[in-house]
N, C-alpha and C positions, 0 to 999 in steps of 0.2 A: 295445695298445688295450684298455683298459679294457671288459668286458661291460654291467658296469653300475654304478649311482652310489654302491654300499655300500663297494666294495673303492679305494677311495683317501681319500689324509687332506689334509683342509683347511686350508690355512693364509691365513688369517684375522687382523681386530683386533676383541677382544671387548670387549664392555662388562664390565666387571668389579663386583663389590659394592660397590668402592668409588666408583665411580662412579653418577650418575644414570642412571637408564633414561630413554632420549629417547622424549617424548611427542609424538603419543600412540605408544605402544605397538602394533605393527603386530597383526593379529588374527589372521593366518597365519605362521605359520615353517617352514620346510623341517627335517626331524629329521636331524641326523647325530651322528655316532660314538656312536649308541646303545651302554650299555652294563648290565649286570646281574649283583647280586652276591650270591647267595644269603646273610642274616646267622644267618638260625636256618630254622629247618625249615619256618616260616610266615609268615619275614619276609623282604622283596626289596629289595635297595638299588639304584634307577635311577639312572644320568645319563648327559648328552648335550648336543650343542652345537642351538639354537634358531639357524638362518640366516634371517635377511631383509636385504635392501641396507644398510635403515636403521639395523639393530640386530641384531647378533651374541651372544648371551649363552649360559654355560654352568647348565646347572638341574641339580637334585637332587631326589628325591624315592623315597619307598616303596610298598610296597606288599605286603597279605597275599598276595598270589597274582600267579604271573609271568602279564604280559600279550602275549600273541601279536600280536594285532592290529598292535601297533607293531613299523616298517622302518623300516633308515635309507631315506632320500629322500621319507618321506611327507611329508603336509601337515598339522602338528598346534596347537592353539592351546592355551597352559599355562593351567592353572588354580588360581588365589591368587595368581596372579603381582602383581599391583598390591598386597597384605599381605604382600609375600615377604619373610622373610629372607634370612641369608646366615651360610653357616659359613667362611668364609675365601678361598674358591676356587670357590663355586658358589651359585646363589641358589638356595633351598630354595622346591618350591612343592607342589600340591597334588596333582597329576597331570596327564599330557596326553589332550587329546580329538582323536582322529581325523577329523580333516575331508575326508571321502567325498564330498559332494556341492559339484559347481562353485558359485562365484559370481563377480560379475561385476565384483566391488571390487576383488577382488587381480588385481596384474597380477603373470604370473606369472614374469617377468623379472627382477622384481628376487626370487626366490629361488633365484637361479641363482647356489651357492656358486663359488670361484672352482676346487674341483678336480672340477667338470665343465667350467667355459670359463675356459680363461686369461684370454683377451682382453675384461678389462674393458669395452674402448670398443665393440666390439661387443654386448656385453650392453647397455649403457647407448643406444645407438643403435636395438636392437628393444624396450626398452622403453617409449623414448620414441614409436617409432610406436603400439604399444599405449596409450597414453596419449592417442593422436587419434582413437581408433574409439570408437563411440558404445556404450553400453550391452549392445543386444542382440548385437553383435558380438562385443564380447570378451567377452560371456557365452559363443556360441557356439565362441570359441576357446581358453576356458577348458574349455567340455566335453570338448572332444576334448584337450585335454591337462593334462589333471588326472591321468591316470595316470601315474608317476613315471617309470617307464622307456620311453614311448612318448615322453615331455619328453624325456626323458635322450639318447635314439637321436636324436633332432630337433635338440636343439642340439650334438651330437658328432661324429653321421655326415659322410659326402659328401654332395657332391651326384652324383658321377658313379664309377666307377672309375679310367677314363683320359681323360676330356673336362677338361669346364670343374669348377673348385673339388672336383679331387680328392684333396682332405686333409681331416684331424682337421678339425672345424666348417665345414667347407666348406657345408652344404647350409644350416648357419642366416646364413650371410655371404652366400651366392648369396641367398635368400630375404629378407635384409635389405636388400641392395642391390636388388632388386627391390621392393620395399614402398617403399625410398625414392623411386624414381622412378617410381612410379605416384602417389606424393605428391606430389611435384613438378608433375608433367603435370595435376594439378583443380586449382593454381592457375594454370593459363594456359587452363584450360577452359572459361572463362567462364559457373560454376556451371551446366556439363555434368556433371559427375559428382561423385561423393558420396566425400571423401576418407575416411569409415571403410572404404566397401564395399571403396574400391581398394585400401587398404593391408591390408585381410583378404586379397584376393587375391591381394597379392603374398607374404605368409606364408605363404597354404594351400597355392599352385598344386604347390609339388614334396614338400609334407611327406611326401605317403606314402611319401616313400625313405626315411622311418623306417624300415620296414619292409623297403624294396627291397632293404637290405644288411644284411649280418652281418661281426664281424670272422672272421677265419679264420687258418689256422697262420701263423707269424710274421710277425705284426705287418702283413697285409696286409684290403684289406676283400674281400669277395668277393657275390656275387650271391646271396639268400635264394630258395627254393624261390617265397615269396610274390613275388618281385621277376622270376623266371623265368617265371611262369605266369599273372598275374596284372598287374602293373605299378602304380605310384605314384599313375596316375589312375583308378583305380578301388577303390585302397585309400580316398584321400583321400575319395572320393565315400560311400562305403562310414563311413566314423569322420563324416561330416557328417549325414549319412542317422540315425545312431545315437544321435548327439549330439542332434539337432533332437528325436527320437521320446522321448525319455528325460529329458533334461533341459530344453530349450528349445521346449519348445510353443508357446508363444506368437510364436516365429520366423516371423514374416510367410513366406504362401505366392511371393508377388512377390520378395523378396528370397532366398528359398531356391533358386526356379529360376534365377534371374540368376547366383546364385551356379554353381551345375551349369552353367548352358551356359559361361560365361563360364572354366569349369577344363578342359573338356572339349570346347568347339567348337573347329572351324580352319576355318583359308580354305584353300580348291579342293581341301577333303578328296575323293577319287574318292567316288562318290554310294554304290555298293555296300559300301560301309562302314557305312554308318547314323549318321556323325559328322555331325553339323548343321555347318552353315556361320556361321559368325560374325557378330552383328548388332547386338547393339553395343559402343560405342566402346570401352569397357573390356577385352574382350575382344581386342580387336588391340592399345590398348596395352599389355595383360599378355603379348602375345607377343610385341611389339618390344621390349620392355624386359626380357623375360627372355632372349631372344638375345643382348641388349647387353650383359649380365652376364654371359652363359657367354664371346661374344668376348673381353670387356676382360681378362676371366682369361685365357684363351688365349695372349691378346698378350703381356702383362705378362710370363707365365711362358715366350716364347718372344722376349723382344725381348733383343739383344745387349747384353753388360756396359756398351758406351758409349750404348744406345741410338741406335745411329747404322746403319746399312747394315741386311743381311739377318740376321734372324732364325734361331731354329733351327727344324727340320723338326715337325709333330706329326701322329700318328696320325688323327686328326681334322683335319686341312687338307689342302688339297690343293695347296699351295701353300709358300715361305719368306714367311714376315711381312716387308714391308721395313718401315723406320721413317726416320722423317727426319730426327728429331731434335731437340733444342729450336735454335729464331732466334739467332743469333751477336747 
């Protein structure tokens, strides 16, 4: 399991110099195989592959003095590019500019080269729910994950160890399939609820296993200090908290507490807890819906080769899954 998004190589179709560059021209690209080649004592030869969904291209460029600032996995946007030429194999431009501060234009899904997430259709399935939240929403959850490797851990990690979607992308598959049917449910909720809010909720509610896990000696994930002592819900609370104070002020007070109770209430929590009770609707369907996504994993990975009889046993059940099968 890869640590983080520098140390593997992308394989990709680029636009090449002989071809058009498709307009418009994205304003964000994801930096990879950065690379740097001293030519004289004051001179630096850059290149690197620019990722966005829409447009993959390799650049070139120089420079008197080597620039630190630039990682792979950052968010950079070229400059000259729209006057660029081209030496044969790379479009020549004028430098890149480090894009530090969130906005709310890019979604940041589709900079999701394919050697962090294989599974294109997954990528393409959370992008498109980002593509239904309003403004200040995916501003807000572009704050919190603008950082490369908080992204990185997000769409790579699990969701669990040995529960539900315990594998490579699990945790951004549970949280996609949770976003989808918190979508689903405002349109039968008779403009009851606000499909951005729901589908943030169903992205944000278990991100903080960003954090919760770490890989560890071979090839397994294991429990981070933060994930021991600490827990996913009050990381997530915690990067919302940060995000709102820093970048996103103008984040309605209304929608910011909605948002906290609705990640962080339950129903018939013991009172001595201090866990509020859940009140509204949003809030029970994020938790009916996110059970029915840890079960359905469950199933899946424990119903027999014919899908027909008993199941096999899991740590987590108490029970064999029977299945019945599909209708003759």
């Amino acid at each position: 399991m890869p640590n983080s998004p520098s140390n593997v190589i992308d394989f990709m179709t680029y636009s090449t110099p002989e071809q058009e560059l498709p307009q418009p021209v994205p304003s964000h690209f994801r930096l990879l195989n950065l690379s740097c080649h001293m030519i004289k004592a004051t001179h630096y030869q850059y290149s690197a592959t620019l990722y966005h969904e829409t447009c993959s291209i390799r650049v070139c460029w120089s420079r008197y003095h080597p620039d630190s600032r630039l990682k792979d996995g950052l968010l950079v946007s070229p400059r000259g590019l729209e006057s660029t030429s081209h030496n044969g194999w790379a479009y020549k431009i004028a430098g890149l500019s480090n894009r530090s501060m969130p906005t709310p234009d890019l979604n940041l899904f589709h900079t999701i080269p394919s050697n962090w997430v294989v599974d294109r259709e997954l990528i393409h399935q959370a992008a498109d729910l980002v593509e239904n939240m309003t403004h200040q929403f995916r501003h807000l959850f572009n704050a919190i994950f603008w950082d490369k490797e908080r992204f990185y851990r997000f769409c790579t990690g699990p969701s669990s160890l040995q529960n539900h979607h315990a594998t490579r992308y699990g945790n951004l598959r549970h949280s996609t399939e949770t976003a989808s049917r918190m979508q689903r449910d405002c349109a039968e909720s008779q403009q009851l609820l606000d499909a951005g809010f729901c589908i943030l909720l169903g992205l944000l509610h278990d991100a903080g296993k960003a954090d919760e896990y770490r890989s560890g000696r071979q090839q397994q994930w294991i429990m981070s200090d933060r994930g021991s002592l600490v827990g996913h819900k009050v990381t997530v609370t915690e990067w919302i908290a940060v995000a709102r104070e820093i970048h996103c002020k103008n984040f309605p007070e209304s929608s910011y507490l909605a948002l906290l109770h609705c990640l962080n209430s339950a129903h018939n929590a013991p009172q001595w807890l201090g866990v509020r009770e859940s009140v509204m609707l949003e809030a029970h369907l994020l938790s009916g819906n996110d059970r029915t996504s840890g079960k359905l994993d469950l199933f899946k990975r424990m119903a027999p080769p014919t899908n027909t009889g008993w199941g096999t046993s899991h740590v987590h059940m108490k029970y064999r899954p029977y299945f019945v099968g599909n209708a003759p």
